[in-house]
MIDOSE-1310 file (N, C-alpha, C; in nm, 2 decimals, decimal comma, always signed):
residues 51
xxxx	+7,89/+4,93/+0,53/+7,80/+5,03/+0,57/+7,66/+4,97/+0,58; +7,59/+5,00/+0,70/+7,49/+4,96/+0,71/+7,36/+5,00/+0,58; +7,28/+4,90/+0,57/+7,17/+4,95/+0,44/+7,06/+5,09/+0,53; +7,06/+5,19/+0,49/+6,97/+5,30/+0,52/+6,82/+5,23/+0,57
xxxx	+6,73/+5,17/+0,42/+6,61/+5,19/+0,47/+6,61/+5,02/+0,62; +6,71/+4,96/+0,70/+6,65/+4,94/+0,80/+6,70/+4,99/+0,90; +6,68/+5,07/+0,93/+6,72/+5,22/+1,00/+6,74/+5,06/+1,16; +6,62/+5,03/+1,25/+6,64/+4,98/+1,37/+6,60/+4,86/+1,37
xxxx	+6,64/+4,76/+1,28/+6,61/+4,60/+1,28/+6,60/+4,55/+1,42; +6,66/+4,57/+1,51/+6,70/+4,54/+1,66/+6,57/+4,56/+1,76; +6,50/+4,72/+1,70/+6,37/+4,77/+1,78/+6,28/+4,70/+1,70; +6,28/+4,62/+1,55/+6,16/+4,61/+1,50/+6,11/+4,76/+1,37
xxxx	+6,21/+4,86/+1,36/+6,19/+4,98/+1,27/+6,22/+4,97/+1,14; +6,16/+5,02/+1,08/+6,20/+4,97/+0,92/+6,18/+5,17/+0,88; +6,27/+5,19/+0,76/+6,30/+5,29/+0,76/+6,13/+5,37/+0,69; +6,04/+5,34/+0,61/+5,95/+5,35/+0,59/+5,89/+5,43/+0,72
xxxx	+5,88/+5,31/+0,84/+5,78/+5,35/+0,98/+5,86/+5,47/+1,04; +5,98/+5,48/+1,04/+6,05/+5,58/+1,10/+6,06/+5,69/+1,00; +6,04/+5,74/+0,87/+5,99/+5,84/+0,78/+5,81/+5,93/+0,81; +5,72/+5,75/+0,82/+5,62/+5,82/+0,89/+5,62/+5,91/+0,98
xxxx	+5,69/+5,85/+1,06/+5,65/+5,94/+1,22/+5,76/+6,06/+1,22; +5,82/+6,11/+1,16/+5,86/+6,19/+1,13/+5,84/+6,26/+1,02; +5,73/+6,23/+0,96/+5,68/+6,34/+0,87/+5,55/+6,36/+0,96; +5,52/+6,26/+1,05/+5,37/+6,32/+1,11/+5,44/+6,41/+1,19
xxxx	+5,53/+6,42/+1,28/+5,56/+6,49/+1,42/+5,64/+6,62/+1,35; +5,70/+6,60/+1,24/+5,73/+6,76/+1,15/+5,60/+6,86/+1,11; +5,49/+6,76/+1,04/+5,36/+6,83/+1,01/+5,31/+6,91/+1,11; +5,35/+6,88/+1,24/+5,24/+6,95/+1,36/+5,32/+7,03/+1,40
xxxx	+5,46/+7,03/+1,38/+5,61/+7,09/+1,44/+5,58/+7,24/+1,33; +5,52/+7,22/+1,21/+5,54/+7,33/+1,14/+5,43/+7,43/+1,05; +5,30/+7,33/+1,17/+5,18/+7,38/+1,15/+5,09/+7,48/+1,26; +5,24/+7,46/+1,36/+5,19/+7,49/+1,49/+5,17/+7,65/+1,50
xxxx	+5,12/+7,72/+1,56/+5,10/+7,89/+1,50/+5,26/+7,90/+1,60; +5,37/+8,00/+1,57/+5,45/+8,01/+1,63/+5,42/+8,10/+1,75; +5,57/+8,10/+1,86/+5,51/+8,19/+1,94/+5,54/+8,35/+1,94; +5,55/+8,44/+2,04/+5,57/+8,56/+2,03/+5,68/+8,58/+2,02
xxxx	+5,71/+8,64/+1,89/+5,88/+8,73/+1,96/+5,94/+8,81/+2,02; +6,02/+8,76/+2,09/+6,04/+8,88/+2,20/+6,21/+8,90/+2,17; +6,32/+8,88/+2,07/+6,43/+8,90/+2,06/+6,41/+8,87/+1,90; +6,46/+8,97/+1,85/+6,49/+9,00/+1,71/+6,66/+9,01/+1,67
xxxx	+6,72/+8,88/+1,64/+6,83/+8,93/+1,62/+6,90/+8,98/+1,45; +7,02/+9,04/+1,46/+7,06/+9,07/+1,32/+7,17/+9,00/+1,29; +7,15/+8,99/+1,20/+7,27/+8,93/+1,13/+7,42/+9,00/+1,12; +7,54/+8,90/+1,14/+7,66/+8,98/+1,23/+7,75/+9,06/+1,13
xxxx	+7,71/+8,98/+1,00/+7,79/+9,01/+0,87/+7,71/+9,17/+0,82; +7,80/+9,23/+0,78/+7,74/+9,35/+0,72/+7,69/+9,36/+0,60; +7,60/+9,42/+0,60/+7,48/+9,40/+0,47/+7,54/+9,54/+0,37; +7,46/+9,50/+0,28/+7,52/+9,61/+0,09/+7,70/+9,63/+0,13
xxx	+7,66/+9,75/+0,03/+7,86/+9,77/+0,04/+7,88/+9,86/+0,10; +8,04/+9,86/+0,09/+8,11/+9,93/+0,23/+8,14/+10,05/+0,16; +8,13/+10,18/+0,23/+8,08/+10,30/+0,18/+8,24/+10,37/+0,26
């Protein structure tokens, strides 16, 4: 099994540099104001008890 933290020895990536950029590109992924919704769906399973 390959060792985790050198995720791309081959490109030069060490699992550290590839944690960075994926905590930066999450940060802005989940800071971003969302957009409008325009479909609200429900859930398929039925909710409380069955009457």
């Amino acid at each position: 099994m390959p060792d985790p933290r050198s995720c791309r020895p081959d490109l030069g990536l060490s699992w550290p540099t590839v944690m960075d950029a994926f905590r930066q590109v999450g940060q802005e992924v989940i800071t971003a104001p969302p957009g409008p919704v325009t479909v609200l769906g429900i859930e398929e399973t039925r909710r409380g008890r069955m009457r």
